[in-house]
C-alpha positions in Angstrom: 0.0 0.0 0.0 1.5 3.5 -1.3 1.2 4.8 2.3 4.2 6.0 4.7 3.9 4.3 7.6 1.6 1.8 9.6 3.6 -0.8 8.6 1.5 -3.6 10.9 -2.0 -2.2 9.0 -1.2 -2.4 5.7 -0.1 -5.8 6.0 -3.1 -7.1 7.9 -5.4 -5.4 5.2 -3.6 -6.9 2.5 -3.8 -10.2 3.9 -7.6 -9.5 4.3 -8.3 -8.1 1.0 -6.4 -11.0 -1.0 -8.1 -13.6 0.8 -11.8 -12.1 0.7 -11.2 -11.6 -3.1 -10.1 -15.1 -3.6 -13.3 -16.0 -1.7 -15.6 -13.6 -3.6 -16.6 -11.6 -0.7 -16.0 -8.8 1.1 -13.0 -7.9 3.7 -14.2 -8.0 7.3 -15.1 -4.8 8.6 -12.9 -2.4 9.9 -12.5 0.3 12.7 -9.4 3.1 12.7 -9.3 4.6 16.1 -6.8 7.0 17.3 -5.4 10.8 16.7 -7.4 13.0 14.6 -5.0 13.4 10.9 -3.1 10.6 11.2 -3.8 8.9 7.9 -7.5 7.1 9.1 -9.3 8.2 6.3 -6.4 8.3 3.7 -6.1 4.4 4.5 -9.7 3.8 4.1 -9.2 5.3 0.2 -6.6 3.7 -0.2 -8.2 0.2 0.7 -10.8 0.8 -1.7 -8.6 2.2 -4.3 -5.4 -0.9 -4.6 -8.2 -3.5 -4.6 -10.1 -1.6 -6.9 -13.8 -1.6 -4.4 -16.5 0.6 -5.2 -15.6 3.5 -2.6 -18.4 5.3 -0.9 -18.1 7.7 1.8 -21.6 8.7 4.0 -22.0 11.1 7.2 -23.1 9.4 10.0 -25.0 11.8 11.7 -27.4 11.3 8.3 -27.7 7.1 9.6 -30.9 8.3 11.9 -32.5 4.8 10.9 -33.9 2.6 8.4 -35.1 4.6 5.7 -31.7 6.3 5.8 -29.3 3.7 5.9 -31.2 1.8 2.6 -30.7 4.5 0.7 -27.2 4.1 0.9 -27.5 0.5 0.2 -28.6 1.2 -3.1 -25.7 3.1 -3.8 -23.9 0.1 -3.7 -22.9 -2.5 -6.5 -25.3 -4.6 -7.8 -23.4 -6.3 -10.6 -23.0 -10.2 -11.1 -25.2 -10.9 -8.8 -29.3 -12.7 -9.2 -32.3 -11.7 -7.9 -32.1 -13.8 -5.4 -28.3 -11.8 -3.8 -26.4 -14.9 -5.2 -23.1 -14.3 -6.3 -23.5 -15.2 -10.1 -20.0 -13.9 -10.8 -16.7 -11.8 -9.5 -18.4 -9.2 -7.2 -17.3 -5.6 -6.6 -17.3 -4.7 -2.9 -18.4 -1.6 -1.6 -16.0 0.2 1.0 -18.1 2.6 3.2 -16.3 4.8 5.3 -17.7 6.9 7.8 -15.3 9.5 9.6 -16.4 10.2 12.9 -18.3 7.0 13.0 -19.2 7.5 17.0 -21.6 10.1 15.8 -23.8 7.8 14.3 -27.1 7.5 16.3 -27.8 4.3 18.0 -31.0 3.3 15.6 -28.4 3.7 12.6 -26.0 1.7 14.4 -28.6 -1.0 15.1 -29.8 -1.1 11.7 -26.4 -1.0 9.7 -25.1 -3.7 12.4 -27.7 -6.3 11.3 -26.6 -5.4 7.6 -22.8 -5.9 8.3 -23.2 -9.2 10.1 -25.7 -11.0 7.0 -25.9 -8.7 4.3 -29.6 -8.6 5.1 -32.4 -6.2 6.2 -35.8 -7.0 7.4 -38.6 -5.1 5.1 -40.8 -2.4 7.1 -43.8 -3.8 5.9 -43.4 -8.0 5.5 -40.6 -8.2 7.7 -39.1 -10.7 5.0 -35.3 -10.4 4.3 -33.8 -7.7 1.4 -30.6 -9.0 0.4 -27.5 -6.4 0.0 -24.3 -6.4 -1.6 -21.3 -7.5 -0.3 -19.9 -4.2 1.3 -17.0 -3.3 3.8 -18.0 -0.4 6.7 -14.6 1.7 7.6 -15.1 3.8 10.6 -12.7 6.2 11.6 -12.8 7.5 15.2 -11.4 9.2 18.0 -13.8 7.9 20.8 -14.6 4.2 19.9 -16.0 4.0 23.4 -19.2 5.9 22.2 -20.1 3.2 20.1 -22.8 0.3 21.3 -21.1 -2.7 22.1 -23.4 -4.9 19.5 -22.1 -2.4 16.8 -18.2 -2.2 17.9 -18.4 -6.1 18.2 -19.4 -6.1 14.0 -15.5 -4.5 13.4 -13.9 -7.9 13.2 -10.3 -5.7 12.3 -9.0 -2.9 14.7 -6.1 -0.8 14.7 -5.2 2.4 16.4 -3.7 4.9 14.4 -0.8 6.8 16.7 1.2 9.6 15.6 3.6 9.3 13.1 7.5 9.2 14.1 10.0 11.7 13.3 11.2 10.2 10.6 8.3 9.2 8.8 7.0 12.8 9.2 10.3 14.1 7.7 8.9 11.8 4.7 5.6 13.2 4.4 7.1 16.6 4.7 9.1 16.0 1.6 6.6 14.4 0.2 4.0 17.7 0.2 6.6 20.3 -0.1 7.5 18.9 -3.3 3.7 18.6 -4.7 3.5 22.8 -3.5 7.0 23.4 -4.9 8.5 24.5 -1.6 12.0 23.2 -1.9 14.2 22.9 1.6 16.5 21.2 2.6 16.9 18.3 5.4 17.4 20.3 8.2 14.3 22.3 6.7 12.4 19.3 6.8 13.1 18.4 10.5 12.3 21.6 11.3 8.8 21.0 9.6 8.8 17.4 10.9 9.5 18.1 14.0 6.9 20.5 15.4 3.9 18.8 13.1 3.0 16.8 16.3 3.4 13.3 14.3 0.6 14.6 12.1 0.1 15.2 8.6 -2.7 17.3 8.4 -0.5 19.6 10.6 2.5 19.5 8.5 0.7 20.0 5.2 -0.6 23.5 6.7 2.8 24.7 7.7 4.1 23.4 4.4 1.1 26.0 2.7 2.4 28.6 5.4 6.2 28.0 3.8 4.9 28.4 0.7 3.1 31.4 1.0 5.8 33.3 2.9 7.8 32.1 0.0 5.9 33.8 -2.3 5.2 37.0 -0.6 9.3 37.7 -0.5 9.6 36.1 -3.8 11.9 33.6 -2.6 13.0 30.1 -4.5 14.7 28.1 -1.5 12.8 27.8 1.9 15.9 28.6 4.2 16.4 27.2 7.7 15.5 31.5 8.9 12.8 31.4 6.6 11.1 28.4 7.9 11.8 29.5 11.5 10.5 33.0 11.1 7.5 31.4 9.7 7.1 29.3 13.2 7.6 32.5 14.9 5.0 34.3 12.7 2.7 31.0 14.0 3.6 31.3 17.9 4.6 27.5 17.4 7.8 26.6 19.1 10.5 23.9 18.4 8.0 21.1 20.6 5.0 22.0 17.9 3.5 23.8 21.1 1.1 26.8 20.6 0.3 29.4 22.5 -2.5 28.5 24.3 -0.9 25.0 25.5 2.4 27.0 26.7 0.0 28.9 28.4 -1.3 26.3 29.9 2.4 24.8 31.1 3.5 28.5 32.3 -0.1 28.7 34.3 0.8 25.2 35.8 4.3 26.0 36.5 3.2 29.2 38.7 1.0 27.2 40.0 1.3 26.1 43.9 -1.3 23.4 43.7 -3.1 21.3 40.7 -5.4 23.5 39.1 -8.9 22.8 38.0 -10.1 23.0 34.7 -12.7 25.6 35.5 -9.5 27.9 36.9 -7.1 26.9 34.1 -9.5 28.1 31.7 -9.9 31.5 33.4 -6.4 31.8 34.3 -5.2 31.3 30.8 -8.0 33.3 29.4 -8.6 30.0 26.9 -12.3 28.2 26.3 -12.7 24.7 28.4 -13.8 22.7 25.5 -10.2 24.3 23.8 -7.9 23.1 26.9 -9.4 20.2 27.4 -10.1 18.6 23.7 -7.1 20.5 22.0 -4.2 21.4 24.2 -4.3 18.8 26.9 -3.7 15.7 25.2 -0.9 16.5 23.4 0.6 17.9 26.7 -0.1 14.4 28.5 1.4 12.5 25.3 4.2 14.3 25.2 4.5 14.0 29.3 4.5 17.8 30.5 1.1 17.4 32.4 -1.1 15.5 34.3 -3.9 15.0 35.3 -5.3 14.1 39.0 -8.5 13.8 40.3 -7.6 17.3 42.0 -6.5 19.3 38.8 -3.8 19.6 36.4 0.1 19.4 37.5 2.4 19.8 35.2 5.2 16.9 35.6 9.4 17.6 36.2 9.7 17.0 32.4 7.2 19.9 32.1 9.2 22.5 34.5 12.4 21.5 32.9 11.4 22.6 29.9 9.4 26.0 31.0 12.7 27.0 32.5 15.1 25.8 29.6 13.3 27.5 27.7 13.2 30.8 29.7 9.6 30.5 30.2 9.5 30.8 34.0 11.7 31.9 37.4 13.9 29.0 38.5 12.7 27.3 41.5 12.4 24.6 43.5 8.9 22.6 42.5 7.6 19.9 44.5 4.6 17.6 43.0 2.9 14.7 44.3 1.3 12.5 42.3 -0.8 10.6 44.5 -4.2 12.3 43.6 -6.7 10.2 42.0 -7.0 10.2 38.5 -10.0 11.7 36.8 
């Protein structure tokens, strides 16, 4: 799979593909969990797309119940098969992805879940069986936990997606600055690789950012200064940390006790849902916070860093971490 990365994934789906299409069938479901722009639904395209599957993607916010999930089904491929659903020939799976699947509601789950595990529906009216085509879901998500258990129990393959390593980012860098003709060199692209979080989406927009400084000093070559003064222009710093999360480690590292997220979000003048969806976990990934069932602490890693970096007053910072987790 032309893919950089998830070594482990493309493997397993190629394993799954080849032997569902010596079968005649379709690959067992599947379920990408993990980080937000890590590739989820760029896998899920690119399943469909090497083992040449009808590709279809749906919201699932739309999958409120029966009516609505059958009209996707026949938007799926209905070649070589009879009237009865028998396979009367080589079939043509349909991949349908849904990004964000936990947002499906739980009548669409139910109703899509009876599909996935017999290709068959119950009619409104007779209550007889409809036949459907073979057909793969994909579900991408970043809270699998929100799903019903009878519908997470239907994704026969799971893999979590987790950030990309310096390396490969470096890869994807290149990769991108070459499709926006923004040429740099190697220590360019470590700079790039290095503060996209292990993220491509990230990278690709501070790729677009090199590109347009580029082009506003009519420059050819994206220097090492240049790249950096675009950071600066960002308020990103060498970590990939913005300024609301070194907010958030500067707040902590004043702090004399773990602070709520009710007073972090006052202190730091930032909204709740911002802290506590955006800024904290990349914080707790990369180890600079914690948090307790009494607040947020930021960890030793965390101070060393503030004051490395010039960010606070040296002193003497003592932490417990014997609170109970949240």
């Amino acid at each position: 799979m032309k893919l950089i990365g998830h070594k482990k994934t493309k493997e397993q789906l190629s394993i799954s593909t080849l032997s569902a299409r010596r079968l005649n069938t379709a690959p067992p479901h599947v379920l990408f969990s993990g980080a937000p722009g890590c590739g989820k639904t760029s896998m899920a395209r690119l399943l469909a797309e090497e083992s040449n599957y009808h590709f279809l993607s749906a919201q699932p916010n739309d999958m409120k119940g029966y009516d609505d999930v059958m009209r996707v089904f026949k938007l799926f491929d209905y070649k070589n098969y009879n009237e009865k659903g028998d396979r009367i020939g080589i079939i043509r799976p349909t991949i349908l992805f849904f990004d964000e699947i936990h947002n499906m509601p739980l009548k669409g789950q139910e109703v899509l879940g009876i599909a996935m595990e017999n290709y068959t529906v119950e009619a409104k009216k007779s209550g007889m069986a409809i036949w459907v085509p073979y057909f793969t879901v994909v579900g991408a998500t970043t809270k699998a936990g929100k799903l019903s258990k009878p519908f997470l129990d239907r994704f026969k393959l799971r893999f979590t997606f987790e950030p990309y390593s310096i390396s490969d980012m470096a890869k994807i860098v290149k990769l991108h600055s070459l499709k926006h003709k923004v040429f740099m060199s190697s220590a360019g692209l470590g700079e790039v690789a290095k503060r996209s979080r292990g993220t491509p989406r990230i990278a690709v927009g501070f790729v677009e950012r090199i590109r347009d400084k580029m082009l506003a000093i009519s420059s050819r070559f994206a220097t090492v200064p240049l790249i950096l003064s675009v950071f600066d222009d960002l308020g990103i710093d060498e970590e990939g940390f913005t300024i609301t999360e070194l907010k958030i480690l500067k707040a902590l590292f004043e702090a004399e006790m773990p602070v709520g997220l009710d007073n972090l979000s006052i202190i730091t003048e930032e909204d709740k849902k911002t802290i506590s969806d955006s800024a904290e976990p990349f914080l707790i990934r990369k180890g600079f916070i914690l948090k307790s069932g009494k607040g947020r602490v930021i960890t030793p890693k965390g101070v060393d860093y503030i004051q490395q970096q010039g960010h606070g007053k040296l002193k003497k910072v003592e932490i417990s971490f014997d609170y109970k987790r949240q």
